[in-house]
N, C-alpha and C positions, 0 to 999 in steps of 0.2 A: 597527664602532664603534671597535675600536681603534685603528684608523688615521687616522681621523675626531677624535680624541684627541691622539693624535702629529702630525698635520698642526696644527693646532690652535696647538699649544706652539711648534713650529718657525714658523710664523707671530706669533707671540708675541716666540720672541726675536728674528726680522726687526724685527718693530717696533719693541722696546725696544732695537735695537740704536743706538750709539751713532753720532753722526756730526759730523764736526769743520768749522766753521765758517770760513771767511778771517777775522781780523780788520783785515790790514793786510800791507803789502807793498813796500820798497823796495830800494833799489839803492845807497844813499848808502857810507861809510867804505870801497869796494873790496870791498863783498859783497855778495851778495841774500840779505836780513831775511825773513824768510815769519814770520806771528805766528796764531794760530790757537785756537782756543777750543773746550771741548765740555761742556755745560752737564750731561750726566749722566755723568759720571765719578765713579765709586764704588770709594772703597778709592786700592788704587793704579794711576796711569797711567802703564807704559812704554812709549816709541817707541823702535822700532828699525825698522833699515832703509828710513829716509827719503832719499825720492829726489827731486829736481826734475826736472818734463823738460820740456822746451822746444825747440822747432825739432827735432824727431826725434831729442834726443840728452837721457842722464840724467846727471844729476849728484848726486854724495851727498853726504851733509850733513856739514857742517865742525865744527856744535855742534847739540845739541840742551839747551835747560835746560826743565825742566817745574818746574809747582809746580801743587797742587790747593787749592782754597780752598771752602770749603761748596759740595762736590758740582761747583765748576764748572775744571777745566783748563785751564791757559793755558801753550800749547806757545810755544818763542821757537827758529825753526830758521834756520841762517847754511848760506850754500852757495858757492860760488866766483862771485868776479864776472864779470858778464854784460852784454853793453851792448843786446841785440834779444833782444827777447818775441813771441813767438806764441803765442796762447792755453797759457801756462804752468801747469800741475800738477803737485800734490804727490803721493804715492804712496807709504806707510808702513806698518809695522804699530804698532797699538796694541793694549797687552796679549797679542800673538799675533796678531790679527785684522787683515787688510787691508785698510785702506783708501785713493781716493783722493778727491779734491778739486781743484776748481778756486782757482786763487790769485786772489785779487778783485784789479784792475787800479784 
């Protein structure tokens, strides 16, 4: 039963676990913009070690500005410019936690 208890909770925080959305994506002023949103962010959200990878290779990020506004994060990440995309992903931690994402094209 005790395990049945603790499966339970770790299922729990799977679900509540948070996950960050693309909101936009370009290429313009000699950088690539990734902009990125996560609607239950609580307290405070930091990103560290954000990477782009694209075409088999990673790149890391040149700025990161966060800002939180009722519960919802809105990440703004700048990366080295880039001229060819193959299905491009982001790969960061947030608060500790890793996550990655797909960049919406």
């Amino acid at each position: 039963m005790r395990y049945l208890i603790i499966l339970m909770f770790a299922l729990l925080g799977v679900a509540a676990s948070a996950k960050p959305r693309c909101q936009g994506f370009n290429n313009y002023d000699n950088k690539v913009t990734v902009v990125f949103t996560d609607d239950e962010a609580k307290g405070a959200y930091t990103v560290t070690d954000a990477k782009f990878i694209n075409c088999g290779r990673e790149y890391a990020a040149e700025s990161v500005q966060t800002s939180v506004k009722d519960g919802v994060a809105t990440v703004t990440l700048t990366f080295p410019h880039l001229t060819q995309f193959s299905n491009p992903k982001v790969r960061l931690c947030v608060n500790g936690k890793k996550k990655k994402f797909n960049v919406c094209q």
